[in-house]
Every structure is written in structure tokens, then in C-alpha cells.
C-alpha positions in Angstrom: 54.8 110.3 120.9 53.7 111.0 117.5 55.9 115.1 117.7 58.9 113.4 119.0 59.3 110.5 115.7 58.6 113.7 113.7 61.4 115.6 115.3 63.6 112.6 115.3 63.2 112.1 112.1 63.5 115.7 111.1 66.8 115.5 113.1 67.9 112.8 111.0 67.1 114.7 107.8 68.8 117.7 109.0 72.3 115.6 109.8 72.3 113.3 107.2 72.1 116.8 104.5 75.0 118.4 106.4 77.1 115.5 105.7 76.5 115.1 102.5 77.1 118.5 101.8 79.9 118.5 103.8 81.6 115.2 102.0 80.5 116.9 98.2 82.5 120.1 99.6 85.2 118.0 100.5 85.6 115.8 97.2 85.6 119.5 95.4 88.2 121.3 97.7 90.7 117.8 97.3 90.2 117.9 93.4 90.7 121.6 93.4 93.6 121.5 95.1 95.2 118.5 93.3 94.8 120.4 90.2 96.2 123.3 91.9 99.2 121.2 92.6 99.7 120.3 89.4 100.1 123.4 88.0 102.3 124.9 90.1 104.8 121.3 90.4 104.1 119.7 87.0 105.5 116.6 86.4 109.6 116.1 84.7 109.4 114.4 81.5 111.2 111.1 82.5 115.1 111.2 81.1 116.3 108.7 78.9 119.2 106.5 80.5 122.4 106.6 78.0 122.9 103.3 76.5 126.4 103.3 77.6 125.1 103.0 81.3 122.3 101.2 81.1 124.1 98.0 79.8 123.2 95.0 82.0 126.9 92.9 82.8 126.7 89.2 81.0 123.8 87.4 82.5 125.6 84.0 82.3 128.5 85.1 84.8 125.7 86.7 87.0 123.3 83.9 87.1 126.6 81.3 87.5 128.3 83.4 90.4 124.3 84.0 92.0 124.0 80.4 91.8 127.4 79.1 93.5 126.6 81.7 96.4 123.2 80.6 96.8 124.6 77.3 97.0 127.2 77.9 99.1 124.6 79.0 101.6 121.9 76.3 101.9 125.1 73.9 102.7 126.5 76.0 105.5 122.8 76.4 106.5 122.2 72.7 106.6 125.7 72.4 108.4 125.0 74.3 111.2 121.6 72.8 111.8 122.8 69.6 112.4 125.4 70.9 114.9 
């Protein structure tokens, strides 16, 4: 009984090593390659928006328009429930 725990245990031993060494392989190879990656596709400086375009349209009108649709919604919503 005494050989066999030892073996098992040995066993153990052996597996547990192979997958750590397999997992510290593996967090080098994905780090490697990401840098690799990198290099050969760096990333575009982001581009600046004119100002012309990025303008936003008058937020009164918007929030005034969004409201009366919203509204006009909920009371055909309630409308048809009660049918």
C-alpha cells in the first residue's frame, strides 16, 4: 500500500508540473504574440472631428420634440389597453 501512495503521489507531482509549465508557456506565447500584433497593426492616432460637423442641433427643440413624441406614445399606449 505504502508503493502505490508514493506513486500516486508521484503521479500527482508529475501532472500538476506539466501544467504549470504548460499554462507559464501559454501566458508567454499570448504576450508574445500580442506584442507581435502590435507592431505589425499599430494603433491610428484618433482623428479630430471638424467643428463644423460635430455641432449638436439646439437641445431645446430636441428635448421639446423628444418629449411630445414620448408623450404621444404613453397615451396611445394607455388607449389601446383599455380597448
Amino acid at each position: 500500500m505504502n508503493g502505490l501512495l508514493e506513486d500516486g503521489f508521484g503521479l500527482m507531482v508529475l501532472g500538476m508540473g506539466f501544467v504549470f509549465l504548460f499554462l507559464v508557456i501559454l501566458i508567454f506565447a499570448t504576450s508574445y504574440m500580442s506584442r507581435l500584433l502590435n507592431h505589425l497593426f499599430p494603433e491610428l492616432p484618433p482623428v479630430a472631428v471638424p467643428s463644423s460637423l460635430s455641432k449638436a442641433p439646439n437641445k431645446s427643440a430636441v428635448d421639446a420634440q423628444l418629449t411630445a413624441v414620448i408623450t404621444a406614445a404613453v397615451h396611445q399606449h394607455r388607449n389601446n389597453k383599455k380597448s
